[in-house]
C-alpha positions in Angstrom: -83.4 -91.6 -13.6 -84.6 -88.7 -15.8 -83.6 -86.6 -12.9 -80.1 -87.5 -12.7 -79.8 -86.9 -16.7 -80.7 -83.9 -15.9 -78.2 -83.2 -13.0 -75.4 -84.8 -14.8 -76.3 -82.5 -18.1 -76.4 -79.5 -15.6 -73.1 -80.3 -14.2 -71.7 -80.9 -17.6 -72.7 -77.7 -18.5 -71.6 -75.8 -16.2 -68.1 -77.4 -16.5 -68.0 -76.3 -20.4 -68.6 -72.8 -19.8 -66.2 -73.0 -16.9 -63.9 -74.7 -19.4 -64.6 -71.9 -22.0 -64.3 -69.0 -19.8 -60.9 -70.1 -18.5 -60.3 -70.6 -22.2 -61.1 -67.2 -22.9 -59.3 -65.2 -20.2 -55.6 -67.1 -20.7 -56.3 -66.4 -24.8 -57.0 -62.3 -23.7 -53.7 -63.2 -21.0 -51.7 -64.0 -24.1 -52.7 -61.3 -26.0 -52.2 -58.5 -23.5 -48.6 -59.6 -22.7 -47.8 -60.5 -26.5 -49.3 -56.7 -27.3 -47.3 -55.2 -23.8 -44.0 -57.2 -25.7 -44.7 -55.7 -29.0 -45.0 -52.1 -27.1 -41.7 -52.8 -25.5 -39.4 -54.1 -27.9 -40.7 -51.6 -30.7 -39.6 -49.2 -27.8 -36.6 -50.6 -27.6 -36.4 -50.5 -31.4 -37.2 -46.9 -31.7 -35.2 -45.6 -29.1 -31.7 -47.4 -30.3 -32.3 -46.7 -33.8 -32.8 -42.7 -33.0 -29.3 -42.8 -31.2 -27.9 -44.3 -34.0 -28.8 -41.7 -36.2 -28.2 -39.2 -33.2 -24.4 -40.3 -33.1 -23.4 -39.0 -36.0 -23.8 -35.4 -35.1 -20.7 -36.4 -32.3 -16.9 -37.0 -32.6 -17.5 -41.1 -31.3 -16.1 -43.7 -32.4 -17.3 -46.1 -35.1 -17.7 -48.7 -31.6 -20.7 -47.4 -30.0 -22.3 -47.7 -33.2 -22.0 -51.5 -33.5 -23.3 -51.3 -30.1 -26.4 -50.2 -31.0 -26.7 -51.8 -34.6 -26.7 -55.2 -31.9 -29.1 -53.9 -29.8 -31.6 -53.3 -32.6 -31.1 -56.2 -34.1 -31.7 -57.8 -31.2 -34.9 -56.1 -30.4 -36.0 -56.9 -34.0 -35.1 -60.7 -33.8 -37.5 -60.7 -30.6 -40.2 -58.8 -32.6 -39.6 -61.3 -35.4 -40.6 -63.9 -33.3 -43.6 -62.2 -32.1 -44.9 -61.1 -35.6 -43.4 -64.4 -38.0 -45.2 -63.2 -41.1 -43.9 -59.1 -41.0 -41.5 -59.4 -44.3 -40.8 -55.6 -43.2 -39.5 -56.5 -39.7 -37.5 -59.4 -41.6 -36.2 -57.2 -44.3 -35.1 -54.4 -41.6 -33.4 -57.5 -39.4 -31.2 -58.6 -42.4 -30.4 -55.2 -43.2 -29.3 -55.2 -39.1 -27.1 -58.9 -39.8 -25.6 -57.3 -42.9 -24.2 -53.6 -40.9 -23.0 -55.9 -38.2 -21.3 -58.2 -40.1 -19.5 -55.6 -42.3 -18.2 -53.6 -39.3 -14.1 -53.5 -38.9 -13.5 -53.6 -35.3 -9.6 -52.3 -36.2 -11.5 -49.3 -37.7 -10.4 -46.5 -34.2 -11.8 -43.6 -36.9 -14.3 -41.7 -35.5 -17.8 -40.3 -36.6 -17.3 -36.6 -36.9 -13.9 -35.5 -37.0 -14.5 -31.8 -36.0 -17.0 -30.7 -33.6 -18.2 -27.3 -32.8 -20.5 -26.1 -29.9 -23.4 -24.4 -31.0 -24.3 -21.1 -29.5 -27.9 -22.0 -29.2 -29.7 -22.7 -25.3 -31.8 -24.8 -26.7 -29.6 -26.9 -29.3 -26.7 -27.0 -26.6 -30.2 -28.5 -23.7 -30.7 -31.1 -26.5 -27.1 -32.2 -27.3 -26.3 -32.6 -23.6 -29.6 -34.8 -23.1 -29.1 -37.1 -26.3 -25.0 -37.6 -24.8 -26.7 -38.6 -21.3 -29.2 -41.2 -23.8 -25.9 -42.4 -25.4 -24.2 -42.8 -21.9 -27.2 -44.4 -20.3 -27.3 -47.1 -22.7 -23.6 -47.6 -23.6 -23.7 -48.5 -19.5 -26.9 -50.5 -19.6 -25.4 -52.7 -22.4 -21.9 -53.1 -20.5 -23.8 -53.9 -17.4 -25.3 -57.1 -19.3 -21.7 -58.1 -20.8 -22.3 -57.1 -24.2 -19.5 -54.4 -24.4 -16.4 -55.6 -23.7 -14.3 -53.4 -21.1 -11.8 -51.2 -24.0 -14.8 -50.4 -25.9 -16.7 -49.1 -23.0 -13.8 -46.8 -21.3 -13.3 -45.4 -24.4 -16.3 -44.9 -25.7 -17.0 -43.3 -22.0 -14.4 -41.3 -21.8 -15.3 -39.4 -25.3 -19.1 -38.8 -24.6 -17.4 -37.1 -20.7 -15.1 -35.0 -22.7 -17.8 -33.6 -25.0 -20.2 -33.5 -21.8 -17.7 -31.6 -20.2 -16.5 -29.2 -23.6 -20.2 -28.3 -24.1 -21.0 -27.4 -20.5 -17.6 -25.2 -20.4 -18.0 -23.7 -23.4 -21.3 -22.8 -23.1 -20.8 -20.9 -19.2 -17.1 -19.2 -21.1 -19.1 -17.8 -23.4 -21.6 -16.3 -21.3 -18.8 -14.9 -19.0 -17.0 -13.1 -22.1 -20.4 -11.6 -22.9 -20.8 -10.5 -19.2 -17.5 -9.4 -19.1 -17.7 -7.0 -22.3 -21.0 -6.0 -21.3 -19.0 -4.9 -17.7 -21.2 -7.0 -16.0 -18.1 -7.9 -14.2 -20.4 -9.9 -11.3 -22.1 -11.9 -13.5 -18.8 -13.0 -16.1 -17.2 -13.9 -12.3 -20.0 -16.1 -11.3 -19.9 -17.8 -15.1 -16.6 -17.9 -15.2 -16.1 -20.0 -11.5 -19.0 -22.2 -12.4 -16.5 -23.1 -15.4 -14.0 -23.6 -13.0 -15.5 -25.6 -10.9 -16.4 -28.0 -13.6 -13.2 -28.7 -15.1 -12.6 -29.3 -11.3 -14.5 -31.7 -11.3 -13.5 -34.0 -13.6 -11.3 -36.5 -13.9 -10.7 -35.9 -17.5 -7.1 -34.6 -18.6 -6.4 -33.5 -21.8 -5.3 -30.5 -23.7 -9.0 -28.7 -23.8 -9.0 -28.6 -20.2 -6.0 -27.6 -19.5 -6.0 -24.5 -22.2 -9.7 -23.6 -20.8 -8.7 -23.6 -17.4 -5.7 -21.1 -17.9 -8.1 -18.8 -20.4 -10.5 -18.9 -17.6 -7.8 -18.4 -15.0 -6.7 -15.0 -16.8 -9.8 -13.6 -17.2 -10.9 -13.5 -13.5 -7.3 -12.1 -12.9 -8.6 -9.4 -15.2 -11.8 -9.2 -13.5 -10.4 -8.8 -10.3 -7.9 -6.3 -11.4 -10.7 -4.4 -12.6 -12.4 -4.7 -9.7 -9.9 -3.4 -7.1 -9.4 -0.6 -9.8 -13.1 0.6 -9.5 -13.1 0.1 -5.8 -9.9 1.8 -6.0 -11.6 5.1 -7.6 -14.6 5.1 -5.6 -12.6 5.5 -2.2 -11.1 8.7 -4.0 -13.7 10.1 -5.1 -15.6 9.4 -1.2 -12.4 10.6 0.3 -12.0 14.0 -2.4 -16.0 14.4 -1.1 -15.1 14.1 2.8 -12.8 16.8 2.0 -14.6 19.1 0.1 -17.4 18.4 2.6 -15.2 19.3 5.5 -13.8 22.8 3.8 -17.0 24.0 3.1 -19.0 22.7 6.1 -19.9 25.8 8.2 -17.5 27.1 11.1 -18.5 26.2 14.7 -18.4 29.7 16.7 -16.7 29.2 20.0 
């Protein structure tokens, strides 16, 4: 009898720390995927709310900023959930519900009226990357039906345009310093990268078509000057041939 007391206790035992061990590991479970969800949607958070503020360096419409006010408030309604007692996440997601609500969707102004591309490598690298941030998300968030179709094209269409304005402006100018440096090789190659690009794209507007005839003229100019220097050198190898010939000594017969 004592025996089986002591089997049955065994067994008992052995089933509690079973219990407690499969306990523990769905409690550390819970807590890696509620940590690997706080990583995420902070993320999420982080990312949209550094567009935001990256927007307004853009000519954009007022739009693609309710865009991303939504997204953020939706990343901070799932973080709310996740931490209930943050009053700072709460604060920051009523701030969110207040922007949203206040936005005037009969408001077509845009963010920046004027916009200048800077001469800078580097600035000009980082303004093309934060557009293609812009563009990737605007497209993620269409993608899940929460940017309805007119908002999307046009909001598209104006982050291509400045894509495409940038990248232009930024091989034109190097061309017209080639080109006054009479580096007439280099402007050419500059200048037809330039050409290529408005090529490219299926954007029409007034910018492309003035850049494209500027661009247009100065390779005209380039080749003129060109087939003028080619031009010059064949003189001056013919007015050697002849010289060469008039003073090269006489055969004697």
């Amino acid at each position: 009898m004592l025996i089986t007391i002591i089997i049955i206790l065994i067994l008992a035992l052995s089933a509690l720390a079973v219990g407690v061990n499969a306990i523990q590991q769905h409690k550390q479970k819970t807590d890696l995927e509620r940590r690997q969800q706080l990583l995420r949607y902070r993320g999420v958070l982080d990312q949209t709310e550094d567009l935001i503020a990256v927007c307004s360096d853009f000519p954009l419409g007022k739009s693609i900023v309710q865009v991303l006010r939504v997204r953020a408030r939706d990343a901070l309604k799932l973080l709310v959930d996740i931490q209930p007692k943050s009053n700072d996440l709460k604060t920051r997601l009523d701030e969110y519900e207040q922007a949203i609500a206040a936005y005037n969707p009969e408001d077509k102004g845009l963010l920046l009226e004027s916009f200048t591309v800077p001469e800078g490598d580097k600035q000009i690298v980082t303004m093309i990357k934060a557009l293609k941030r812009i563009r990737q998300t605007l497209r993620a968030e269409h993608g899940r039906n929460r940017v309805d179709s007119q908002t999307f094209h046009e909001e598209e269409t104006r982050i291509e345009k400045l894509l495409i304005k940038i990248s232009v402006e930024s091989l034109v100018r190097r061309g017209d310093n080639a080109k006054k440096s009479n580096m007439l090789g280099s402007a050419r190659q500059y200048y037809e990268k330039a050409v290529k690009m408005l090529g490219d794209t299926a954007v029409t507007d007034d910018y492309v078509t003035e850049k494209a005839h500027y661009i247009d003229t100065q390779l005209e100019e380039i080749m003129s000057q060109l087939r003028d220097s080619n031009a010059a050198d064949a003189k001056k190898r013919n007015k050697k041939d002849d010289l060469d010939e008039l003073f090269q000594p006489k055969k004697k017969w």
